[in-house]
C-alpha positions in Angstrom: 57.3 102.2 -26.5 56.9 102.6 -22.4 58.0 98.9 -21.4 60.4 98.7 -18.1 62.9 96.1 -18.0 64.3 95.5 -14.7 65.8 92.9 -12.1 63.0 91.0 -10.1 64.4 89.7 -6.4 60.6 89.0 -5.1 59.6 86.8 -8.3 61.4 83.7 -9.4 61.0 80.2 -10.6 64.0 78.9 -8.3 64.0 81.6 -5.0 66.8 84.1 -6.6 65.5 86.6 -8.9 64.6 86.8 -12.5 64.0 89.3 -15.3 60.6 91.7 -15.6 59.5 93.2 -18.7 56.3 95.5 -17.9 54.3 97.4 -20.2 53.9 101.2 -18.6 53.0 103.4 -20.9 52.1 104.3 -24.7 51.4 102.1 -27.9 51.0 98.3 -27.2 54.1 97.8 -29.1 57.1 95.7 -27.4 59.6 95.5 -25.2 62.5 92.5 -24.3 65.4 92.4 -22.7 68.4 91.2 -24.4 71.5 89.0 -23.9 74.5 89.5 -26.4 77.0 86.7 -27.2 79.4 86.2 -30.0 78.9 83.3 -32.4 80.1 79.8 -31.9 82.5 78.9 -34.3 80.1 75.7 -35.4 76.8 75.0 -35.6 73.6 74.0 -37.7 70.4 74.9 -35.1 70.0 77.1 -31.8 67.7 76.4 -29.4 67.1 78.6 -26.1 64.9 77.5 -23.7 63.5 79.3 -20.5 61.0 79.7 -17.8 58.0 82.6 -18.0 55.2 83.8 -15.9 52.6 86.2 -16.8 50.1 88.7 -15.7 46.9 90.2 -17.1 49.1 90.2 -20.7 46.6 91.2 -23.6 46.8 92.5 -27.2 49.8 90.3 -27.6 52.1 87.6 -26.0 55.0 87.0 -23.2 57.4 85.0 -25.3 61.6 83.9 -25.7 63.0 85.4 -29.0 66.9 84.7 -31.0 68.1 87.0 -33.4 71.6 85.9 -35.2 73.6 89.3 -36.9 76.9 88.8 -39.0 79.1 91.2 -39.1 77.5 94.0 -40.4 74.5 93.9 -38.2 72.9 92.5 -40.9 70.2 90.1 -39.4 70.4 86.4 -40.7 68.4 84.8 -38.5 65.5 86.0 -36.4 62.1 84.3 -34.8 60.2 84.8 -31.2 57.1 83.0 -30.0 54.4 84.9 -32.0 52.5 81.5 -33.2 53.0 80.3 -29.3 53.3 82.9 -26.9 51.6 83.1 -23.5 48.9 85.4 -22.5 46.6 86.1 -19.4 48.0 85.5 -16.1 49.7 82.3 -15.7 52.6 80.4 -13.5 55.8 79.6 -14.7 55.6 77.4 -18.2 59.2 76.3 -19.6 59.2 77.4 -23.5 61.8 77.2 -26.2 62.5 77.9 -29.5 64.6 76.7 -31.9 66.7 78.7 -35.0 68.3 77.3 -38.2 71.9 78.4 -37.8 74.7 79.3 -40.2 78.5 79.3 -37.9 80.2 80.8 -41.5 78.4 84.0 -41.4 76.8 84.7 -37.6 79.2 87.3 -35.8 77.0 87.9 -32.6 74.1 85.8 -31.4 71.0 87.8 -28.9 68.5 86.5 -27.3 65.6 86.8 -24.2 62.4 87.4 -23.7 59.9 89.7 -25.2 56.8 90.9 -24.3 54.0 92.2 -26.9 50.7 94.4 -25.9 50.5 95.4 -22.2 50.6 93.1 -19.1 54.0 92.4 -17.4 56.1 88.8 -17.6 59.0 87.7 -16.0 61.8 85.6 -17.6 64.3 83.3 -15.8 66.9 79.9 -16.4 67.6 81.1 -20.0 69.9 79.0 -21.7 70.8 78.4 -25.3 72.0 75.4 -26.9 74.0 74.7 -30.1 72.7 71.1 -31.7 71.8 69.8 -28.2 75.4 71.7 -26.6 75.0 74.2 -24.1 76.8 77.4 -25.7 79.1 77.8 -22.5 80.7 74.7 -23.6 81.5 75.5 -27.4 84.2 77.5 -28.5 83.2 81.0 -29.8 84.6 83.5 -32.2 87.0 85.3 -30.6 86.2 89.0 -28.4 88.2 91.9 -28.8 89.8 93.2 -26.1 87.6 95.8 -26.1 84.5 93.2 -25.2 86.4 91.4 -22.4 86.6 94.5 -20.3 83.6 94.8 -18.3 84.6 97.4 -16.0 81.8 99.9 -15.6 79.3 97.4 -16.7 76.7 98.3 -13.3 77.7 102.2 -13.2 80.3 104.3 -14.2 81.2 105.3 -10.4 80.8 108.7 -10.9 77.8 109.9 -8.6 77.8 113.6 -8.5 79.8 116.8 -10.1 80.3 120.2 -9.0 81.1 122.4 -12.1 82.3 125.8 -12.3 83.2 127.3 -15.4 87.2 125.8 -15.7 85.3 122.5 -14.9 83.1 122.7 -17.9 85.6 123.5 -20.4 88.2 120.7 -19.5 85.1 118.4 -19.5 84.4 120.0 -23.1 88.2 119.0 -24.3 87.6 115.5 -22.9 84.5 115.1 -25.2 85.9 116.1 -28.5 89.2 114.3 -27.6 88.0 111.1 -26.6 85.6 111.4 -29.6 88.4 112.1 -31.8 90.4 109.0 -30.5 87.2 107.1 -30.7 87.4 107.4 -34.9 91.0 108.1 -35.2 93.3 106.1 -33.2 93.9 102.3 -34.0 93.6 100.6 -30.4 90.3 102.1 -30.5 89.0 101.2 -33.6 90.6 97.8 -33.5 88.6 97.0 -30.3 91.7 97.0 -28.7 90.1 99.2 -26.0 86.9 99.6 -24.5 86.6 103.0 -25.3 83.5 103.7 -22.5 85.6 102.4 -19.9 88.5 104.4 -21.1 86.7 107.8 -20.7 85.2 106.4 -16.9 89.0 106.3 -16.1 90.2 109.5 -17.2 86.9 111.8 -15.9 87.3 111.6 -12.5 90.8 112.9 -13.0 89.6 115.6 -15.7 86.8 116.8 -12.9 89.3 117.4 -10.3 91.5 119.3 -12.7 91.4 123.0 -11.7 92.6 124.8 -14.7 93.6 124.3 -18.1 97.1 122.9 -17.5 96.5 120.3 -14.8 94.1 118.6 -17.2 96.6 119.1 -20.1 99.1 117.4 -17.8 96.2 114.4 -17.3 95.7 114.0 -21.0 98.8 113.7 -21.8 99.6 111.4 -19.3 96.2 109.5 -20.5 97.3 109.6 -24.3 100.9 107.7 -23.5 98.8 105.3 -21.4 96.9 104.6 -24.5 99.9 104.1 -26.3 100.5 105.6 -30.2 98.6 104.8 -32.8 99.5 103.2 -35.9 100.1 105.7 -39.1 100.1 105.3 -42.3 103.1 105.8 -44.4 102.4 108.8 -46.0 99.9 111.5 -45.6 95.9 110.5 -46.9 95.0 113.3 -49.0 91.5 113.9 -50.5 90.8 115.4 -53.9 89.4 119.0 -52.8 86.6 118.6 -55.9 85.1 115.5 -54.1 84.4 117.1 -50.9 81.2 117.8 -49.7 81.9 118.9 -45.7 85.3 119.1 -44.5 85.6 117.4 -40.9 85.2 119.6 -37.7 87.7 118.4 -35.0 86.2 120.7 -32.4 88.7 122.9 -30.3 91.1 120.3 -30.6 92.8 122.2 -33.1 92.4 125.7 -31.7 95.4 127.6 -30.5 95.7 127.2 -26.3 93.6 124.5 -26.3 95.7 121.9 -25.9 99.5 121.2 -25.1 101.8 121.8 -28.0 102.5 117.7 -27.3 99.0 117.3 -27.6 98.3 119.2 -30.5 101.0 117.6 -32.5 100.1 113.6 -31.6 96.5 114.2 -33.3 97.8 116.3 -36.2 100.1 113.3 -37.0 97.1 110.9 -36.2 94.5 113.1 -38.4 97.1 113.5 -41.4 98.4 110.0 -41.1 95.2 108.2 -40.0 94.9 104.4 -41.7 91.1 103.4 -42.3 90.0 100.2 -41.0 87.2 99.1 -43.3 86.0 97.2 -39.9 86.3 99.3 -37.1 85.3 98.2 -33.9 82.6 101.1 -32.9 81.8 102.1 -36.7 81.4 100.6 -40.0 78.7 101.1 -42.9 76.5 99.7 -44.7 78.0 97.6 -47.9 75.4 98.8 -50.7 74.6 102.4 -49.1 77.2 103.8 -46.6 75.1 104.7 -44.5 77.1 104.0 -40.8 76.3 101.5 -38.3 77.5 102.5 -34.6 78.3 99.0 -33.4 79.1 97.7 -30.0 78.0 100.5 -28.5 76.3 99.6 -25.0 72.6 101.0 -23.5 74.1 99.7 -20.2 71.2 99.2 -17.7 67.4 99.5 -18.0 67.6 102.6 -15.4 65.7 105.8 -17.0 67.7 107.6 -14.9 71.5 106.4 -15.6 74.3 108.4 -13.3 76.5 111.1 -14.0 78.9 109.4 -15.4 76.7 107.7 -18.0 74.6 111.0 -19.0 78.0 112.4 -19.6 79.0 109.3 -22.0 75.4 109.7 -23.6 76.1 113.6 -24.4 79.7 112.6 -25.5 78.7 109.5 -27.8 75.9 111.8 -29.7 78.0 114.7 -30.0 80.4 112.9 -31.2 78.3 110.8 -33.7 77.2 113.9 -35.2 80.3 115.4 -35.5 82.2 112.6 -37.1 79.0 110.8 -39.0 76.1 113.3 -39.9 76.2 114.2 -43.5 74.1 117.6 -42.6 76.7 119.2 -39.8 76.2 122.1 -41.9 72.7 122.3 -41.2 72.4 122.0 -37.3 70.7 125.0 -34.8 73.8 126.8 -33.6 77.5 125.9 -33.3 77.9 122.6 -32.8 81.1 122.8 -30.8 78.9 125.5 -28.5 76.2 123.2 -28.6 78.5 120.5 -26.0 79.6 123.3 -23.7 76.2 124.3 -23.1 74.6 120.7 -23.1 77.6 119.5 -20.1 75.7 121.2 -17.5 72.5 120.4 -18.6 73.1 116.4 -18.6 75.2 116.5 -15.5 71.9 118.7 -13.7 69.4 116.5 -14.7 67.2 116.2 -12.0 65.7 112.9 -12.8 64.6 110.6 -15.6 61.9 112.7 -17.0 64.3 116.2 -17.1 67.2 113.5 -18.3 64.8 112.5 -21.3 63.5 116.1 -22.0 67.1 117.4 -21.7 68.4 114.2 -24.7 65.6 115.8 -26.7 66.3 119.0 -26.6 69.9 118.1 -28.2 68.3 115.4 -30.5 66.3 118.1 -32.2 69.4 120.4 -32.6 70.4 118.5 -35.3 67.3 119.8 -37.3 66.4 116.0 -38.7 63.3 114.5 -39.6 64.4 111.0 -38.9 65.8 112.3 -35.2 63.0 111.0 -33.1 63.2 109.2 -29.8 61.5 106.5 -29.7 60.4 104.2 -26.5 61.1 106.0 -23.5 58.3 105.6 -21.0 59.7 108.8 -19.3 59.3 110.8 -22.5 55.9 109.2 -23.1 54.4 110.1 -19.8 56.2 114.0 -19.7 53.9 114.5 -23.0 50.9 112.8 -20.8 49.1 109.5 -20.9 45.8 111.4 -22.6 44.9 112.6 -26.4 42.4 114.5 -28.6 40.0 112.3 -29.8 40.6 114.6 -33.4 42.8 115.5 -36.0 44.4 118.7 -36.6 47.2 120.1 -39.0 48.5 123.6 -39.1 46.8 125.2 -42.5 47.4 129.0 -43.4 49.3 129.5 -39.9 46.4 128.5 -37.8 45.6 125.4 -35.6 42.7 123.6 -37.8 40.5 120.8 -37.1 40.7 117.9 -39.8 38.8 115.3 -38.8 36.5 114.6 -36.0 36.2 110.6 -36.1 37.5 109.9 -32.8 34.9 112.2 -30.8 32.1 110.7 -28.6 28.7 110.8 -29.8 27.6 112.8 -26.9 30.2 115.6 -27.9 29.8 115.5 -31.9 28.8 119.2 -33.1 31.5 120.2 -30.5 34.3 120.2 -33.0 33.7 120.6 -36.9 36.6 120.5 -39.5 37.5 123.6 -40.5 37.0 125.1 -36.7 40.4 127.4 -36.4 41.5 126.2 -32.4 43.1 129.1 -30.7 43.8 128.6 -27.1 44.4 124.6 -25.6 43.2 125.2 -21.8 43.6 128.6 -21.9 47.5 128.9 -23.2 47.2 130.8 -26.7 48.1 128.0 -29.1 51.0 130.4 -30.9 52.3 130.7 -27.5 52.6 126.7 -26.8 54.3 126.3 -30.8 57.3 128.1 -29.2 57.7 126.5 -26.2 57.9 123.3 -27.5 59.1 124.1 -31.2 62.6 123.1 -29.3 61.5 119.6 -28.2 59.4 118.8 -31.7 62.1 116.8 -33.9 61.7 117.5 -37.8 64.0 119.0 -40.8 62.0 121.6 -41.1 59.7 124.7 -39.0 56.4 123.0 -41.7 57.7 119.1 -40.3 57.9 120.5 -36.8 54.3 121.9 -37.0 53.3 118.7 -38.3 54.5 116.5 -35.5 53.9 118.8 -33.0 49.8 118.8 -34.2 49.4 115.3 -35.1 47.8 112.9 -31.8 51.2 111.9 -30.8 53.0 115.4 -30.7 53.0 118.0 -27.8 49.8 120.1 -28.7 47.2 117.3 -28.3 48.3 115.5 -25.3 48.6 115.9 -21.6 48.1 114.0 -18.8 44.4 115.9 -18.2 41.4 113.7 -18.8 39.7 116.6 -20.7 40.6 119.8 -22.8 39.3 123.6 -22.7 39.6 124.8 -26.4 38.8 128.4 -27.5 37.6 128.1 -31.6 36.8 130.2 -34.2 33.6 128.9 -36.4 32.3 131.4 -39.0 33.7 134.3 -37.6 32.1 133.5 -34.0 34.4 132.9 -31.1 33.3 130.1 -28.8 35.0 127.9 -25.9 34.2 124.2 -25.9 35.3 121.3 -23.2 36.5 118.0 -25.0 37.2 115.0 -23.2 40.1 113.3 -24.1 41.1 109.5 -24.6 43.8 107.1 -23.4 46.8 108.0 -25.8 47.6 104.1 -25.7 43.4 103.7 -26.9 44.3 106.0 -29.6 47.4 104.3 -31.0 46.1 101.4 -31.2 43.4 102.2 -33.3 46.2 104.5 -35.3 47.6 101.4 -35.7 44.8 99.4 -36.5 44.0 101.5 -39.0 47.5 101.9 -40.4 47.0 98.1 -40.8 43.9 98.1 -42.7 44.9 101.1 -45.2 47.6 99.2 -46.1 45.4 95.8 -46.7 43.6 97.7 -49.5 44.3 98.3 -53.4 46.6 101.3 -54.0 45.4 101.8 -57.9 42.4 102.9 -59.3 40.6 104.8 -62.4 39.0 108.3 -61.8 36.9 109.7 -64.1 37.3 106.7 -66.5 40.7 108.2 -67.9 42.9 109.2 -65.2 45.0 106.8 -63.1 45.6 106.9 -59.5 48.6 105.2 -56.9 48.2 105.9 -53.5 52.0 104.6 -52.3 50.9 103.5 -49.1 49.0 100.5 -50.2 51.0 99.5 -53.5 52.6 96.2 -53.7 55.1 94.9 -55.5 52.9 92.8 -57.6 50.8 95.4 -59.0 53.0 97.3 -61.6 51.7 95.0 -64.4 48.1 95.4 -63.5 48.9 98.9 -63.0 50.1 99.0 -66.6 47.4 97.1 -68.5 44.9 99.2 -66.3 46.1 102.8 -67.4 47.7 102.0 -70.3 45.1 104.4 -71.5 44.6 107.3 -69.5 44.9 110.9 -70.3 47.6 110.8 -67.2 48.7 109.0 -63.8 48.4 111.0 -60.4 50.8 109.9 -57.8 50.0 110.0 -54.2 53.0 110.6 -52.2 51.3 112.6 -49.3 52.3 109.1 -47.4 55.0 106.2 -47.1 55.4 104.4 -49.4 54.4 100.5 -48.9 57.0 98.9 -52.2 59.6 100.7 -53.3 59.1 102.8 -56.5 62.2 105.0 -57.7 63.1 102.2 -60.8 60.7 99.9 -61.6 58.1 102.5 -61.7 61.0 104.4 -63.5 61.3 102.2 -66.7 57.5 102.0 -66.7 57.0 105.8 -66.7 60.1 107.0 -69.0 62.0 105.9 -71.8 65.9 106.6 -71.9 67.5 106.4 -68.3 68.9 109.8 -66.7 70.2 111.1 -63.0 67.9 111.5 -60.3 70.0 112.0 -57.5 73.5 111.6 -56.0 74.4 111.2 -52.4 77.5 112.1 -50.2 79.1 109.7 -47.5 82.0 110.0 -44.9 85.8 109.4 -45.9 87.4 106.5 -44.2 90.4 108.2 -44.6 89.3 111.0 -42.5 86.1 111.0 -40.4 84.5 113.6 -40.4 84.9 114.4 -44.3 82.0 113.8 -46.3 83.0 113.2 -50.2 80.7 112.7 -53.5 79.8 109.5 -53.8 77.7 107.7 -57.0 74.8 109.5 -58.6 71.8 106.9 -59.6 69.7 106.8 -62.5 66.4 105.9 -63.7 64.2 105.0 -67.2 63.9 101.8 -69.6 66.9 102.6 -71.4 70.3 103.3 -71.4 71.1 107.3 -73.1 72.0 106.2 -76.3 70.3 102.9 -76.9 68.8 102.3 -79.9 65.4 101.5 -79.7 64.4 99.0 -82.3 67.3 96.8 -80.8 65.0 96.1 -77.6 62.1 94.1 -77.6 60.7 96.3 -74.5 56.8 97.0 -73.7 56.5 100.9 -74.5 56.6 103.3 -71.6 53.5 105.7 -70.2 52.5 108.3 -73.0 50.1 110.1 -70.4 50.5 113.1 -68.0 52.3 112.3 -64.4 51.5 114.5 -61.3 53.0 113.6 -58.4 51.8 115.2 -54.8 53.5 115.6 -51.5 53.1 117.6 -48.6 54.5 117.7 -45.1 53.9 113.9 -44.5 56.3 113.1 -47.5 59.3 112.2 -45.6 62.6 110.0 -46.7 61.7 107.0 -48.8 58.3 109.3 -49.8 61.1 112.1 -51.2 63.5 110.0 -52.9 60.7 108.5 -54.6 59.5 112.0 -55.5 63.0 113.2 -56.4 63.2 110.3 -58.8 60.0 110.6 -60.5 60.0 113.9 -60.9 62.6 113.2 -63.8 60.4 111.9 -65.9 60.4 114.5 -68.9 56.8 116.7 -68.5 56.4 115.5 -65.0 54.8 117.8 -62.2 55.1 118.2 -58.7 52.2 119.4 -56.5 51.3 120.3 -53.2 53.8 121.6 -50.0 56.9 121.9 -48.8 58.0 118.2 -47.6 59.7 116.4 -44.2 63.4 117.6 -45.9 64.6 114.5 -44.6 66.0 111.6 -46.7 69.1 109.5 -46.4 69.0 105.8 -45.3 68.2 105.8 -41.8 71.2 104.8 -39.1 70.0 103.7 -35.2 71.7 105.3 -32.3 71.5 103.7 -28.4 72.2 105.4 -25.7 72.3 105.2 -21.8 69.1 105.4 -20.3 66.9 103.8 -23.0 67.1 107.2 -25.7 66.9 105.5 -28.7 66.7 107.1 -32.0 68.0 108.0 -35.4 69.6 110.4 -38.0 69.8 110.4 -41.9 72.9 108.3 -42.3 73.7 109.3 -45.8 73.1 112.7 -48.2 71.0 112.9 -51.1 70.9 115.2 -53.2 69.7 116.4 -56.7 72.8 115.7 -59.2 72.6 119.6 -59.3 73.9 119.6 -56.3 70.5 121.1 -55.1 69.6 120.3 -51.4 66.7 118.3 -50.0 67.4 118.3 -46.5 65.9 121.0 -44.5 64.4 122.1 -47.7 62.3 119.4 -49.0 62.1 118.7 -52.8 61.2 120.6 -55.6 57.9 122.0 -56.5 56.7 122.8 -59.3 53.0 124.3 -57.9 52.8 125.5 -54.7 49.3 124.2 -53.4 48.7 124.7 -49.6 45.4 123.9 -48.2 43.2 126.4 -47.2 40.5 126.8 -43.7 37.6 126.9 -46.2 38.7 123.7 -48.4 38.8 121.7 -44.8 35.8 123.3 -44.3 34.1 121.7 -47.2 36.0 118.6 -46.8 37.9 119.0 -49.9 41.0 117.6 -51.2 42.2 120.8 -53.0 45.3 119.4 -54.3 43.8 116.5 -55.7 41.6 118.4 -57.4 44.6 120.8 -58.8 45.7 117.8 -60.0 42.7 116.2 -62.2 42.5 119.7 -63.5 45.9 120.0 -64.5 45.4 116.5 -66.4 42.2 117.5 -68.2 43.6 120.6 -69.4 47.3 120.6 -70.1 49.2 119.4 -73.4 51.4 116.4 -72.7 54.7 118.2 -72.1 57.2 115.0 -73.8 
């Protein structure tokens, strides 16, 4: 996160201009800018070659980098200059890089340079080759339409609107129109069309529209520009019994909305839509449905994109949601209210930072764990560049210190876990939850408070170099001054340590008969050590209060119980009809098939001991599932708190003025039917930390846990 990427006319290796990427702000992560080109049609190596500078880079490398998707955005070919980038400060040095490449399956070749850790390098006289042939003279795989149209590439044109109430709705019409259009009408989903230039022609007309006719009169005029769709032959009808969420078209279908004309073109297009398994701007993911938004531009580097483009960013999310979020049903508010009120608010953004806050604001509307935005160096520096040198977690609805690593010798005794924080420079710390409970993504009010406390979340961090805090120790009230660290110091040794954790052995014995897996550091390799290690233990503890590092749900499955059953099911949106999310398969778990006949098998026999499994907040997605699937194992218990309550494969969303982020792209569920999102998965204890147990430094559901393995009957 924080890296700029802009257009250099002072600095250049041949007296024109070249390509910055700077770090600003935030973890030493990366940041690149990126060319796009579609595939040549032949082709057995890539090379790209270019010119880079540097200055003062550190903790990493200034570098060129290829990546080759096919036509799924699945990534076939990737490499940078990790082994030899550039560091320091030096002049320009020509580099390349060089690619194996395979013309049957690329779609879409991107390239450029990158920059890693913090420093700034400039990037100029790219050019990629094809086994020696420079790519402009190759043929490539053919561009749609919608790709040859680069009108609106700089700027949409549209500078400034004045709004009134008339304004607003037409501009709220235009939205769920064109978004309707964008999933429903072929030109558009044949890339026939480029769909953002589309709605930069038709809102300048839709702005000056005075009432509700005149822009009736403009869309109508707009939809026979576009031309009619192509229909199927007969209605697409959807077995009633396999749907999960019917689709919400917005006011679309409302009465007065639109023009009877209107009105009756997108019935005919809704009732007679024919699914393209391709589409231009959507497709999904072959083995898990989850959708990939495809094509879909960032435009410019600019923070602070125009009117036009903060009105495309509102209109693309919106839309996404409406058309692709399996948990509609579970957004803050009406989601059709939700744009109205949102118009305003993107088209009165002040300036990058209110733009980003304002993309946040909506982001977090869609209650999801996985919503989070993630490099914006506006974002990063409106939550400040400084951070508590401690941990702290929300326990028994109080702010509570957890650890006090990261303080400075000269201020240890200051803080103690356990001290109950209830002021942050003199705001009442219940007062501050509210005020930014609306900007804190999560599934969840437990996830929100969980984010919002950790290092990187709102509570913690501000731009001020120190921190007033009002505690409660013992009953005593007291006021302490804590000076605060570089947020970008603390990340990296977040990450640091992230890295190590991970380095170590995620099994081990305690008490000589009770087995322990800590997710984060298993590897795939260990299941058969695993299995020779416990094979005699009284039970098996499973750490889930983390991410898991291999994944667990089935191999771990057939280890830990014997004949296969459901575990979960998931939902995913019709082609037929966007919008509709229907049933899709339910997945299993165990050694063997219901049914199977045991002596038939020569099979190693499952886990006769106990299985606890614990989560808490910090279980999120690939944690839950794993939770959800060995929790099926027959005598299994879950322990500990309500979790993250988000899972479903993850799908990435770009919009203008670097917002990236993401939403759960599929739904999961128990093959009850139960929910997870929102609510987390099931529990069979309830064990919340307490003030006194952080106190002591105490793990008190561990301990719940080798209890409940010394004392309870196998339950098989």
């Amino acid at each position: 996160m924080g890296y700029l990427v802009t257009i250099d006319t002072s600095v250049s290796q041949d007296q024109h201009l070249s390509t910055s990427i700077e770090y600003v702000f935030g973890s030493n992560g990366s940041g690149a800018c990126t060319y796009e080109l579609a595939s040549p049609l032949q082709g057995h190596e890539i090379q790209l070659t270019g010119y880079i500078k540097t200055e003062n880079v550190k903790n990493g490398f200034a570098g060129l980098w290829v990546r080759i998707e096919d036509i799924n955005q699945e990534i076939i070919g990737f490499k940078t200059m990790a082994d030899s980038g550039i560091n320091g400060t030096q002049n320009w040095k020509k580099c390349s890089i060089t690619i194996p490449f395979n013309a049957e399956n690329a779609d879409r070749i991107y390239f450029g340079g990158l920059l890693t850790g913090s420093g700034k390098s400039w990037i100029d006289h790219l050019q990629l080759t094809v086994d020696g042939r420079a790519i402009e003279s190759l043929p490539l795989k053919k561009l749609e339409k919608a790709e040859l149209d680069k009108s609106f590439i700089r700027g949409s044109g549209i500078s400034k609107v004045s709004l009134n109430d008339q304004t607003v709705k037409n501009l709220t019409n235009l939205g769920m129109l064109w978004g309707f259009l964008k999933y429903y009408h072929s030109r558009v989903e044949s890339g026939d069309l480029n769909w953002d230039a589309e709605l930069f022609r038709i809102l300048p007309e839709i702005i000056s529209c005075r009432s509700a006719e005149e822009a009736n009169k403009a869309f109508e005029k707009w939809l026979d520009r576009i031309g009619p769709s192509q229909l199927a032959s007969k209605p697409n009808l959807i077995n009633d019994s396999l749907v999960k969420m019917q689709a919400n078209y917005g006011f679309l279908f409302s009465d007065n909305t639109l023009s009877p004309k209107i009105t009756a073109q997108l019935k005919k297009m809704r009732d007679y839509h024919l699914p393209i398994d391709d589409s231009h701007y959507l497709s999904f993911n072959k083995d898990v449905n989850n959708p990939i938004f495809r094509h879909e531009k960032s435009y410019s580097g600019n923070l602070y994109p125009d009117s036009g483009y903060r009105i495309l960013a509102l209109f693309r999310y919106w839309n996404y949601i409406n058309y692709c979020y399996p948990y509609r049903y579970h957004i803050e508010g009406d989601w059709n209210e939700i744009l109205m009120d949102f118009i305003p608010k993107f088209l009165h953004a002040a300036d990058k930072t209110d733009y980003a806050k304002i993309c946040t604001e909506l982001i977090c509307r869609i209650n999801d764990g996985h919503a989070s935005i993630s490099g914006n160096p506006a974002l990063d520096s409106l939550q400040g560049k400084m951070t508590a040198p401690f941990d702290a977690r929300f326990i028994e609805n109080e702010l509570v210190v957890t650890g006090v690593s990261g303080l400075d010798i000269a201020e240890k005794g200051k803080l103690n876990p356990g001290d109950i924080i209830t002021s942050i420079d003199g705001e009442p710390v219940k007062g501050l939850v509210e005020k930014y409970l609306p900007l804190t993504h999560g599934s969840n009010r437990n996830y929100r408070l969980f984010k919002m406390a950790a290092n990187t979340g709102w509570l913690l961090r501000s731009s001020r170099t120190s921190m007033t805090l009002k505690i409660e120790r013992g009953g005593i009230t007291k006021e302490v001054k804590i000076t605060k660290i570089p947020f970008k110091d603390y990340y990296d040794k977040f990450l640091l340590h992230l890295t190590e954790t991970r380095k170590g052995r995620g099994y081990k014995l305690m008490n000589g008969n009770i087995g322990y897996l800590y997710a984060a550091q298993l590897k795939d390799k260990d299941l058969e050590s695993i299995k020779e290690l416990f094979k005699n233990t009284k039970g098996v503890i499973i750490d889930l209060r983390c991410y898991p590092n291999t994944p667990m749900p089935y191999e771990y499955g057939k280890w830990l119980k014997e004949i296969a059953s459901p575990f979960a099911s998931f939902t995913k949106s019709s082609l037929l009809r966007p919008g509709v999310f229907v049933k899709d398969m339910t997945v299993s778990n165990g050694l063997l098939e219901s049914g199977a006949v045991k002596y038939k098998y020569n099979f190693s026999p499952v886990y006769a001991g106990k299985v606890i499994i614990l989560v808490n907040e910090s279980s999120i997605s690939q944690s839950e599932f794993t939770a959800m699937a060995l929790q099926s194992i027959p005598g299994a218990v879950v322990m500990g708190s309500q979790t993250a309550g988000a899972d479903g494969n993850v799908s990435g969303i770009v919009l203008p003025g670097q917002i990236n982020t993401m939403i759960s792209g599929i739904g999961v569920y128990y093959p009850d039917g139960t929910e997870t999102q929102g609510k987390g998965v099931k529990i069979n204890e309830v064990i919340e930390p307490t003030v006194e147990g952080i106190r002591l430094g105490k793990d008190e559901l561990m301990e719940h846990a080798v209890a409940e393995i010394l004392s309870r009957e196998i339950e098989r």
